[in-house]
N, CA, C and O atoms as CSV, one atom per row, in Angstrom:
chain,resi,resn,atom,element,x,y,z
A,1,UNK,N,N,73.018,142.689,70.395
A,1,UNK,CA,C,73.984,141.936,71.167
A,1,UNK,C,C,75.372,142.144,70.578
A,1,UNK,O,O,75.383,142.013,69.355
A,2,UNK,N,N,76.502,142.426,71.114
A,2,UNK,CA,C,77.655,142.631,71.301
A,2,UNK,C,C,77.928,141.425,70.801
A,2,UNK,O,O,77.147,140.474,70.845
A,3,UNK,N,N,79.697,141.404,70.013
A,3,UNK,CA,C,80.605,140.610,68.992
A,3,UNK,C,C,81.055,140.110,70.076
A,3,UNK,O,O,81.280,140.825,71.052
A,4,UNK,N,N,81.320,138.400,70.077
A,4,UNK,CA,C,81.794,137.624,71.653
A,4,UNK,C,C,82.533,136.574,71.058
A,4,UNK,O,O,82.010,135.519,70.701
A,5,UNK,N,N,84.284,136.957,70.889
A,5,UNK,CA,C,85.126,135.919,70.334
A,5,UNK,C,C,86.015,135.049,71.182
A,5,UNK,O,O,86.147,135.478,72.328
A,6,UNK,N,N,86.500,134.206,70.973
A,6,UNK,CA,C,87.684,133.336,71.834
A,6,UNK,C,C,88.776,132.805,70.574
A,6,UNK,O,O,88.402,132.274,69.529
A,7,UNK,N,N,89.972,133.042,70.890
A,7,UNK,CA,C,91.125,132.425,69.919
A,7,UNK,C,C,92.172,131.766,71.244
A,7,UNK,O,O,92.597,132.270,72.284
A,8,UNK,N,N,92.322,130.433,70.628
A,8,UNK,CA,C,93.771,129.694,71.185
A,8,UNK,C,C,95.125,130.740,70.557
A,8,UNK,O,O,95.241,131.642,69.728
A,9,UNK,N,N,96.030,129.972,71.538
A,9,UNK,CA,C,97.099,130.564,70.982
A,9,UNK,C,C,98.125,129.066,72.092
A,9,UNK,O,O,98.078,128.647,73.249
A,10,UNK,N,N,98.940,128.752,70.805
A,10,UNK,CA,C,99.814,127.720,71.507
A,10,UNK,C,C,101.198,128.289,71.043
A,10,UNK,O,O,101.168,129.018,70.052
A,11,UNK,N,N,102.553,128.017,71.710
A,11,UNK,CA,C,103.683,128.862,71.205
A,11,UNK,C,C,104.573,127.287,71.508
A,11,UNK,O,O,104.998,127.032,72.634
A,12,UNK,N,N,104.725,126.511,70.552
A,12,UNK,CA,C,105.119,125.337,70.671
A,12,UNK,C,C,106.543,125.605,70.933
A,12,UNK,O,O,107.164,126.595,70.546
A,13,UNK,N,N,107.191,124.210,71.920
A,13,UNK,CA,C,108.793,123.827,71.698
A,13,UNK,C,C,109.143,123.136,70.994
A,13,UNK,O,O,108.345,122.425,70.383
A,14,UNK,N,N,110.703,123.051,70.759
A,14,UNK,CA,C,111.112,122.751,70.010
A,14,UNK,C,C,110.513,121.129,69.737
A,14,UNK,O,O,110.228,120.628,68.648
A,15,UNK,N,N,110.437,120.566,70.963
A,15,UNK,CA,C,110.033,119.196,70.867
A,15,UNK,C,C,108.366,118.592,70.996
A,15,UNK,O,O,107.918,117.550,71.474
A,16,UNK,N,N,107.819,119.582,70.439
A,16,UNK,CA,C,106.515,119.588,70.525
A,16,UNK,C,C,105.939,118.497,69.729
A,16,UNK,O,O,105.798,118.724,68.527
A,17,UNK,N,N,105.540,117.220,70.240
A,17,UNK,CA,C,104.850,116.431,69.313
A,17,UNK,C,C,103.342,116.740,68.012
A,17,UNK,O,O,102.571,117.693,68.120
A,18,UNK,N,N,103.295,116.107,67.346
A,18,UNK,CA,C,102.442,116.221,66.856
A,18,UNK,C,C,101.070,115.987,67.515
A,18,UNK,O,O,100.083,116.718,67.597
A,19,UNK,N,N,101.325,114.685,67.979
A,19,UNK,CA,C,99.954,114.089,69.649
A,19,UNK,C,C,100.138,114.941,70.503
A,19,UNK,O,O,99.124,114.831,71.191
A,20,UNK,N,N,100.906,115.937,71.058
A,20,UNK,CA,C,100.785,116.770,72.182
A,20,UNK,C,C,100.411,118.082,71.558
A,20,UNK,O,O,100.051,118.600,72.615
A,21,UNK,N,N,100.229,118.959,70.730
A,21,UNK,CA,C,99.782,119.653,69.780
A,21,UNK,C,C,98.183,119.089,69.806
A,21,UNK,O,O,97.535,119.839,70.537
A,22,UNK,N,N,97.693,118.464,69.481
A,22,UNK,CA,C,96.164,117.824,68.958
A,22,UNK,C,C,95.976,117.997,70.501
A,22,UNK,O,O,95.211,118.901,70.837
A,23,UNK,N,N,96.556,117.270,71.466
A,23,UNK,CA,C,95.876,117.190,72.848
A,23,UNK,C,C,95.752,119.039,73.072
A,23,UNK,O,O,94.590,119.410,72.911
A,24,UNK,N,N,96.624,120.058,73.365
A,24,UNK,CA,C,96.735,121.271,73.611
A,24,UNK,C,C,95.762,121.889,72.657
A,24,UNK,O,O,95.582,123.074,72.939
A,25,UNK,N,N,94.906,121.382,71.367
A,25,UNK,CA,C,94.507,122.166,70.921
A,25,UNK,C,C,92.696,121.507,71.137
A,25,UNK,O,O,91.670,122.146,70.903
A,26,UNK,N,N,92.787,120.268,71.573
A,26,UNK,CA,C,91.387,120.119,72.370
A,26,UNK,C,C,90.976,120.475,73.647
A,26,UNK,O,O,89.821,120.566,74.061
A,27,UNK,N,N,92.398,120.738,74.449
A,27,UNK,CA,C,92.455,121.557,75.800
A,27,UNK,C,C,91.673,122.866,75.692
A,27,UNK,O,O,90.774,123.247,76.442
A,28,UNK,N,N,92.306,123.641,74.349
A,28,UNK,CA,C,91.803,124.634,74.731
A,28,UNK,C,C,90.380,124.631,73.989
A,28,UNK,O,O,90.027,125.721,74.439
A,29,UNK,N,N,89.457,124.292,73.312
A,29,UNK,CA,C,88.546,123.925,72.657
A,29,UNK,C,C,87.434,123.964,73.587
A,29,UNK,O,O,86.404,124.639,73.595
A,30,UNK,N,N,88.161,122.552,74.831
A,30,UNK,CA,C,87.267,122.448,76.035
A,30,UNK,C,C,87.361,123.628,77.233
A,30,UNK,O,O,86.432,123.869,78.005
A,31,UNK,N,N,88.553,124.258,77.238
A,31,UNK,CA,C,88.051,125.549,78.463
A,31,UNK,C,C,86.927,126.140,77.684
A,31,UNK,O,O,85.795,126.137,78.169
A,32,UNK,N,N,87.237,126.804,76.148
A,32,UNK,CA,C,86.202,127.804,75.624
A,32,UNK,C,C,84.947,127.287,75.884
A,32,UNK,O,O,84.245,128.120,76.457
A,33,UNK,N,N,84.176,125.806,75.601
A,33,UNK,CA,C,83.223,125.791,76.301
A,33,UNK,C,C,82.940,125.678,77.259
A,33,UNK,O,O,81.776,125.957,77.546
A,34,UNK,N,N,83.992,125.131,78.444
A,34,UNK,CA,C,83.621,125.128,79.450
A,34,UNK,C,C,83.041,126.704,80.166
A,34,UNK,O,O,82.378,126.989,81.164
A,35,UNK,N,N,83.566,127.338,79.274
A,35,UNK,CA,C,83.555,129.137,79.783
A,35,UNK,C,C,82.259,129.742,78.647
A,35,UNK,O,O,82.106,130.962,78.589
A,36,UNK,N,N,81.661,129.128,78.064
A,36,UNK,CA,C,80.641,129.535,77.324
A,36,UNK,C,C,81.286,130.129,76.109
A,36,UNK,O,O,80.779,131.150,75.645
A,37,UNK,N,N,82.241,129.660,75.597
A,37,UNK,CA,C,82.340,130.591,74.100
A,37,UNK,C,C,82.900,129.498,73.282
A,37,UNK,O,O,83.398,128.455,73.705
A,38,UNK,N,N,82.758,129.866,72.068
A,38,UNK,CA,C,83.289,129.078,70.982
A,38,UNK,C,C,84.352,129.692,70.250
A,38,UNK,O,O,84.172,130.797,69.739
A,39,UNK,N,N,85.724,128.932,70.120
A,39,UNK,CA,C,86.960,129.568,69.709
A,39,UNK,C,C,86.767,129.723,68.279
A,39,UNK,O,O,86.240,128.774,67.699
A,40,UNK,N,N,87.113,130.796,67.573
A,40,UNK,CA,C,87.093,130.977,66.166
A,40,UNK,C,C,88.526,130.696,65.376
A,40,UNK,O,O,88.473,130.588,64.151
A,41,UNK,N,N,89.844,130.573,66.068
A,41,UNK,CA,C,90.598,130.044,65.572
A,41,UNK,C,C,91.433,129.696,66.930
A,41,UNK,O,O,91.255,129.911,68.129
A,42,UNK,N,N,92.739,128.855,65.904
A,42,UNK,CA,C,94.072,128.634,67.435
A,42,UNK,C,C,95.058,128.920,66.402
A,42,UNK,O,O,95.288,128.232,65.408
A,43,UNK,N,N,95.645,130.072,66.766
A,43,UNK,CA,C,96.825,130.300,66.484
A,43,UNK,C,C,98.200,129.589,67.192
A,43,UNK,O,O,98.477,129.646,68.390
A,44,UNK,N,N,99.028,128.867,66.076
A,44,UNK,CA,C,100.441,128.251,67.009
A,44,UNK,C,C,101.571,129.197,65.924
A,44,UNK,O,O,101.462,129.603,64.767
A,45,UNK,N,N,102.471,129.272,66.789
A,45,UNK,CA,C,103.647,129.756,66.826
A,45,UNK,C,C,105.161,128.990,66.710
A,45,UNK,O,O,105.072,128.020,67.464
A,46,UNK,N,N,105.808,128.997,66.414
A,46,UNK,CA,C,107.178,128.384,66.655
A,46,UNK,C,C,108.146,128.481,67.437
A,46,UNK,O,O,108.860,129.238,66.779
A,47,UNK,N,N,108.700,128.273,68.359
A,47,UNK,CA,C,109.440,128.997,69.529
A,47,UNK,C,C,110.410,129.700,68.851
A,47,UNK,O,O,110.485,130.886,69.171
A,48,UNK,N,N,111.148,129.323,68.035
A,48,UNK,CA,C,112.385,130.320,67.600
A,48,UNK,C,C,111.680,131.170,66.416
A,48,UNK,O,O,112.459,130.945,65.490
A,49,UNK,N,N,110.593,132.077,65.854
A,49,UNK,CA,C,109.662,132.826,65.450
A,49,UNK,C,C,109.709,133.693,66.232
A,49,UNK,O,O,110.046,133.545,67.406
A,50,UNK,N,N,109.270,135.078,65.537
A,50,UNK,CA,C,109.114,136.503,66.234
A,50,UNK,C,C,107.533,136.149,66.634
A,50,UNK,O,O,107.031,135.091,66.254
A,51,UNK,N,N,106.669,137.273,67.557
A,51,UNK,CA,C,105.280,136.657,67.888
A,51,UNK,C,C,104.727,137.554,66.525
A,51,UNK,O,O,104.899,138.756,66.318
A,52,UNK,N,N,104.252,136.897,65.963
A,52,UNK,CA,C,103.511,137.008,64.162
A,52,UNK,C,C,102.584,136.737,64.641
A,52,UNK,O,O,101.719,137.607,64.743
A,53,UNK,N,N,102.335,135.358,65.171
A,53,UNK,CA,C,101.116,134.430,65.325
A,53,UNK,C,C,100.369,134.786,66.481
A,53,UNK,O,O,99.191,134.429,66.485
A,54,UNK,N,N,100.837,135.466,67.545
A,54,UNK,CA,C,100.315,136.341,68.725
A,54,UNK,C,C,99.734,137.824,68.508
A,54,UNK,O,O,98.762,138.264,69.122
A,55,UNK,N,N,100.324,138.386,67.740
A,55,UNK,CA,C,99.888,139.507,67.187
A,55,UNK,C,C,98.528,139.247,66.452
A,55,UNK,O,O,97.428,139.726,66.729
A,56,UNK,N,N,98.833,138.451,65.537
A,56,UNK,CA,C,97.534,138.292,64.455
A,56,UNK,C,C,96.306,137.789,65.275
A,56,UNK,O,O,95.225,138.216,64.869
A,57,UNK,N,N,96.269,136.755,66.618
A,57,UNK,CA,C,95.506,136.624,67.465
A,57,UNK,C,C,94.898,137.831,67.978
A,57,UNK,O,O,93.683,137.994,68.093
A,58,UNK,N,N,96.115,138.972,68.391
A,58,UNK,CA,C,95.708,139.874,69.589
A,58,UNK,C,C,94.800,140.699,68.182
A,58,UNK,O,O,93.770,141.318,68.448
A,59,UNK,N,N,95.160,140.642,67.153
A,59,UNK,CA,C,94.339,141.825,65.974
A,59,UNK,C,C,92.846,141.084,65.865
A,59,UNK,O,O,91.852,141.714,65.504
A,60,UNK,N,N,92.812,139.782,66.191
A,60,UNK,CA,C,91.918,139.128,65.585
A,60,UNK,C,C,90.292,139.467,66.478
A,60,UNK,O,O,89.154,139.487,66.011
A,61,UNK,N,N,90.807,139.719,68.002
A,61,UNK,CA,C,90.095,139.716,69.353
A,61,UNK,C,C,89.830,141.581,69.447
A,61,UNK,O,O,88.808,142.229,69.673
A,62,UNK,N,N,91.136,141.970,69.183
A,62,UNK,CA,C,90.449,143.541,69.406
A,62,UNK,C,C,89.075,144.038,69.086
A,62,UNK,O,O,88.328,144.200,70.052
A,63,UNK,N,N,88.760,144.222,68.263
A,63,UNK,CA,C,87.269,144.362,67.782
A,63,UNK,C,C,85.947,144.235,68.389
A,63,UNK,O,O,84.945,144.950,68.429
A,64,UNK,N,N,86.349,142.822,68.956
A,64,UNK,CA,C,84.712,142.214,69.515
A,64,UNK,C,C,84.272,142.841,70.973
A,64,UNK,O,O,85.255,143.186,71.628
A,65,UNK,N,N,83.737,142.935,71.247
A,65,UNK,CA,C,82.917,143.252,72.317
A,65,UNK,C,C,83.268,142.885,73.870
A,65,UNK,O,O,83.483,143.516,74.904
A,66,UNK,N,N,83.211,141.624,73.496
A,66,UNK,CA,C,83.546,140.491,74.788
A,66,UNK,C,C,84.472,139.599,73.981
A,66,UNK,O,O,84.136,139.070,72.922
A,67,UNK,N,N,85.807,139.454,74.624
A,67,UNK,CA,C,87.272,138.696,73.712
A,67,UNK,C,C,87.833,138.026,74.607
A,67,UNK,O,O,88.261,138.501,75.659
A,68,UNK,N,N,87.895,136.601,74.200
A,68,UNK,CA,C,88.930,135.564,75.155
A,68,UNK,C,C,89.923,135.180,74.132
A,68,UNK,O,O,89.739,134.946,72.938
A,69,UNK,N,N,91.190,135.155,74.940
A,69,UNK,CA,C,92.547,134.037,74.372
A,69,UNK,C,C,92.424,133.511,75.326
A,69,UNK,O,O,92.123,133.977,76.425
A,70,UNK,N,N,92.736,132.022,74.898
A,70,UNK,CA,C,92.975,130.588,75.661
A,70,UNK,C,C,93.712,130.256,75.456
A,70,UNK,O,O,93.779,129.833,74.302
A,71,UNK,N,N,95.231,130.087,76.526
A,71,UNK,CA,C,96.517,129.505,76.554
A,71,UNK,C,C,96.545,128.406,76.996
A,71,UNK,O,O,95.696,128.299,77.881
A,72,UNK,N,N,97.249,127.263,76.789
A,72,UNK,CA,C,97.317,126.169,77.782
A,72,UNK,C,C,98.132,126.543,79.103
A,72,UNK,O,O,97.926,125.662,79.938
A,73,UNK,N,N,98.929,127.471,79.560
A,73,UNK,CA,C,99.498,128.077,80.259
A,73,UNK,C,C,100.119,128.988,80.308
A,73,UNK,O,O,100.849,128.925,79.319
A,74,UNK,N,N,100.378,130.052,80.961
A,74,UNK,CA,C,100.760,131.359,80.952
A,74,UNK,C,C,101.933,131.852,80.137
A,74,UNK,O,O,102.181,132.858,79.471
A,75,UNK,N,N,102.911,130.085,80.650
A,75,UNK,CA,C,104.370,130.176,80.217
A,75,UNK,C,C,104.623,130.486,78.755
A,75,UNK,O,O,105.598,131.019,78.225
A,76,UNK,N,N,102.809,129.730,77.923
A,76,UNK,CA,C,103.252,130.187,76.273
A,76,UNK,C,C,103.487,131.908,76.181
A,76,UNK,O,O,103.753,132.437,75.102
A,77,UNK,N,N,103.377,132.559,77.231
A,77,UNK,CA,C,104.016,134.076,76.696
A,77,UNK,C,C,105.402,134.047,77.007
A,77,UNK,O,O,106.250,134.645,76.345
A,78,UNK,N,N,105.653,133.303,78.086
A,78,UNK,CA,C,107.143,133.706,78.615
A,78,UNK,C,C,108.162,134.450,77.725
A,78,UNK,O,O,108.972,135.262,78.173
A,79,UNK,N,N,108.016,133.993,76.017
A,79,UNK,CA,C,109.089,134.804,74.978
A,79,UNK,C,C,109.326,135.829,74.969
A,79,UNK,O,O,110.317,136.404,74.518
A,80,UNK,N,N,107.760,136.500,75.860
A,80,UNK,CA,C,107.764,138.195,75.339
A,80,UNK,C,C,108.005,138.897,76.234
A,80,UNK,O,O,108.572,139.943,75.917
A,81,UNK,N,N,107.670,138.653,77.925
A,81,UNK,CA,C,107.732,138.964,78.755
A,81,UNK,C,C,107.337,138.393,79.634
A,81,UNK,O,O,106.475,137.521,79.529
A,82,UNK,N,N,108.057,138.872,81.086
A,82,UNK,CA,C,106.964,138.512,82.127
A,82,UNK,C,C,105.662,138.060,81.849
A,82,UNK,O,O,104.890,138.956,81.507
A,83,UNK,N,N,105.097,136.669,81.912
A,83,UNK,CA,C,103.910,135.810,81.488
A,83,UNK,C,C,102.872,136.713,82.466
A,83,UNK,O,O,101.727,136.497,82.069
A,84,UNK,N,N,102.871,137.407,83.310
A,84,UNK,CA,C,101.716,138.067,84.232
A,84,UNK,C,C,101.965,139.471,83.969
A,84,UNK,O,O,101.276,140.319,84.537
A,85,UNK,N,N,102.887,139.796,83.158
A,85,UNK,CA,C,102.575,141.256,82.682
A,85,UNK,C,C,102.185,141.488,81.198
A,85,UNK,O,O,101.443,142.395,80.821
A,86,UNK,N,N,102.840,140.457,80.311
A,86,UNK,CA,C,101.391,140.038,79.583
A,86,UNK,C,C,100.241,140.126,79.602
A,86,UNK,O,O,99.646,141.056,79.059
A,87,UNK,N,N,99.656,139.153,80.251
A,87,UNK,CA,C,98.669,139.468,80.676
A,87,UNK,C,C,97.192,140.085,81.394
A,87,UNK,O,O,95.963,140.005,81.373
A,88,UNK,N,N,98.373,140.757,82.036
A,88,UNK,CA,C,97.998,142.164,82.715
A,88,UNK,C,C,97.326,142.615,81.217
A,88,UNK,O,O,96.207,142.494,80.718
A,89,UNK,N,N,98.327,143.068,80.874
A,89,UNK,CA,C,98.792,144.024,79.150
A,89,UNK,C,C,97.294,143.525,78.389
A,89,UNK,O,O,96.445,144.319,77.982
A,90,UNK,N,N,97.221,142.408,78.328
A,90,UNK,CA,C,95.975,142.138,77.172
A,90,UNK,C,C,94.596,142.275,77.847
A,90,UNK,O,O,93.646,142.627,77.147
A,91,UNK,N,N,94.404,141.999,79.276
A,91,UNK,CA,C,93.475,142.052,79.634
A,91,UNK,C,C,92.710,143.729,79.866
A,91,UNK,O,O,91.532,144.071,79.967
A,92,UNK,N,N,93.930,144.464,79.885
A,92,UNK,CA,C,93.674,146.020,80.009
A,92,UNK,C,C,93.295,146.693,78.910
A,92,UNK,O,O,92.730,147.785,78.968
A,93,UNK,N,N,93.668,145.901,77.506
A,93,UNK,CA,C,92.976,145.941,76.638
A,93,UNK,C,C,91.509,145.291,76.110
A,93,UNK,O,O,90.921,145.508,75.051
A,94,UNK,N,N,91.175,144.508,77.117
A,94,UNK,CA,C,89.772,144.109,76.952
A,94,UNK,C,C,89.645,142.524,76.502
A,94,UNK,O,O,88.757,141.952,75.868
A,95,UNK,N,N,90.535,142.173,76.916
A,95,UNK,CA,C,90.732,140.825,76.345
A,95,UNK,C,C,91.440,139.641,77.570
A,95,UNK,O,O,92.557,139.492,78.063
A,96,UNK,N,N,90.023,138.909,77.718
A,96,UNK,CA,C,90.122,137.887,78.825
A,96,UNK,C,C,90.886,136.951,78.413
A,96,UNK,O,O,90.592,136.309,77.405
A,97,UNK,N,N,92.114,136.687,79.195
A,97,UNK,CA,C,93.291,135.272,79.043
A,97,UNK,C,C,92.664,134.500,80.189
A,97,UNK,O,O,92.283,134.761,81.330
A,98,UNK,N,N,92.729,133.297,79.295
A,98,UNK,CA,C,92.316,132.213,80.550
A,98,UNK,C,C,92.742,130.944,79.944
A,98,UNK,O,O,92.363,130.558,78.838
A,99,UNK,N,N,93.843,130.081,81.006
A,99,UNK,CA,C,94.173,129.245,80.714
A,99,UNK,C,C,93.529,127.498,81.276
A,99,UNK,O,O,92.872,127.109,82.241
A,100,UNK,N,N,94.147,126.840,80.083
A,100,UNK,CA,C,93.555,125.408,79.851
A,100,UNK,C,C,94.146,125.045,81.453
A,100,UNK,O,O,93.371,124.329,82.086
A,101,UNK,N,N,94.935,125.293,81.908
A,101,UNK,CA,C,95.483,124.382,83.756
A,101,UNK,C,C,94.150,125.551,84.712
A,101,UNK,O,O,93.152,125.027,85.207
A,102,UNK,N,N,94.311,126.574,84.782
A,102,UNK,CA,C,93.152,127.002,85.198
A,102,UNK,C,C,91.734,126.442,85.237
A,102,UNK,O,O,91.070,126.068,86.204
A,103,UNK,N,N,91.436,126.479,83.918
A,103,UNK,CA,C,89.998,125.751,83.733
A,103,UNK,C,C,90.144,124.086,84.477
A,103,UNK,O,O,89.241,123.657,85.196
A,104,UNK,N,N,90.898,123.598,84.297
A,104,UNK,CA,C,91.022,122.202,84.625
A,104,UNK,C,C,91.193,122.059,86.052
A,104,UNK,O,O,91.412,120.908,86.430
A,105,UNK,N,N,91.140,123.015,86.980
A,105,UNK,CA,C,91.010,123.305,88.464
A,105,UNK,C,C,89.760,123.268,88.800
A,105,UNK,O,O,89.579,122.745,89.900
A,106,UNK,N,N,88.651,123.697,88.161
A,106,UNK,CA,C,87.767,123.925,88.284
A,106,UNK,C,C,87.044,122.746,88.920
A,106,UNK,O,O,87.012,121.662,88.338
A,107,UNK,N,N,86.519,122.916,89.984
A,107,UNK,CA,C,85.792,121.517,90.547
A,107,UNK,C,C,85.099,120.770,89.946
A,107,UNK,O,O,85.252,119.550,89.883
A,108,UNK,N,N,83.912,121.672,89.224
A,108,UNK,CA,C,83.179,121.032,87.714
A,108,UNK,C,C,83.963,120.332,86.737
A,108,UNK,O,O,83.353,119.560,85.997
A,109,UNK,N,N,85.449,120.484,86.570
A,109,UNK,CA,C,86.167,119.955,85.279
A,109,UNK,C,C,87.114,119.072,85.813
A,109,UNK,O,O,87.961,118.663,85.019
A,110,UNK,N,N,87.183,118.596,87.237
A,110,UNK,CA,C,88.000,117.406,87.832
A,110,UNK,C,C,87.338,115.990,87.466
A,110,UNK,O,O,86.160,115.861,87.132
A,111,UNK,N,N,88.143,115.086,87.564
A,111,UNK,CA,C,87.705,114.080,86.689
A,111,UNK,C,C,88.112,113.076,87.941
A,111,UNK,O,O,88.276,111.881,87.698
A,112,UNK,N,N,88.226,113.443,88.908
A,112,UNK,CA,C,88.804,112.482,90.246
A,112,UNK,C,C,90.142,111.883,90.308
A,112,UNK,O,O,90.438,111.397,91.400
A,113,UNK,N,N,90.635,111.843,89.779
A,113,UNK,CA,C,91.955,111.566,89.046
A,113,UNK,C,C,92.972,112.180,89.666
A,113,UNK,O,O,92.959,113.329,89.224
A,114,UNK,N,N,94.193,112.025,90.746
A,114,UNK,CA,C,95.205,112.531,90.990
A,114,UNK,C,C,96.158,112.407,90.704
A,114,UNK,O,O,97.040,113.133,91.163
């Protein structure tokens, strides 16, 4: 059986709480299982930081077999580029992005709540 990883990746603002941080990093905790995998780390970032902490993610996933990053939303790439050519970009490398507002669409993961 084939190497099957998942890493968060959060790229915080400037005003990023400490409680909104903990919530974003159980967000993504819960897509990975909701999607069958278990995250091996969450990389966060600093907004005014070069991507260090994105890189070391994207090195971390190359390898395995079957590779997810879990964003809470697309926009955490916005620094680098176009957030959908990003992603394009990583997924062409073999590496499934799937975000925490995505998963939370999911009919199974609605909570009735509008």
């Amino acid at each position: 059986m084939g190497t099957r990883t998942a890493s968060g990746y959060i790229r915080k603002g400037f005003l990023t709480t400490v409680t909104e941080l903990a919530i974003l990093r159980r967000q993504i905790v819960a897509c990975a299982e909701s999607n069958g995998v278990e995250v091996d780390a969450i990389y966060e970032e600093e907004l005014d930081r070069n991507s260090v902490e994105l890189v070391a993610c994207i090195d971390a996933l190359l390898d395995a077999d079957e590779a997810y990053l879990i964003v809470p939303s697309l926009l955490h790439f916005a620094g680098f580029n176009n957030p959908l050519e990003v992603r394009r970009d990583l997924e062409s490398r073999g590496i499934r992005v799937l975000t925490v507002r995505d998963n939370s669409q999911r009919p199974e993961n609605r909570t009735g709540e509008e």
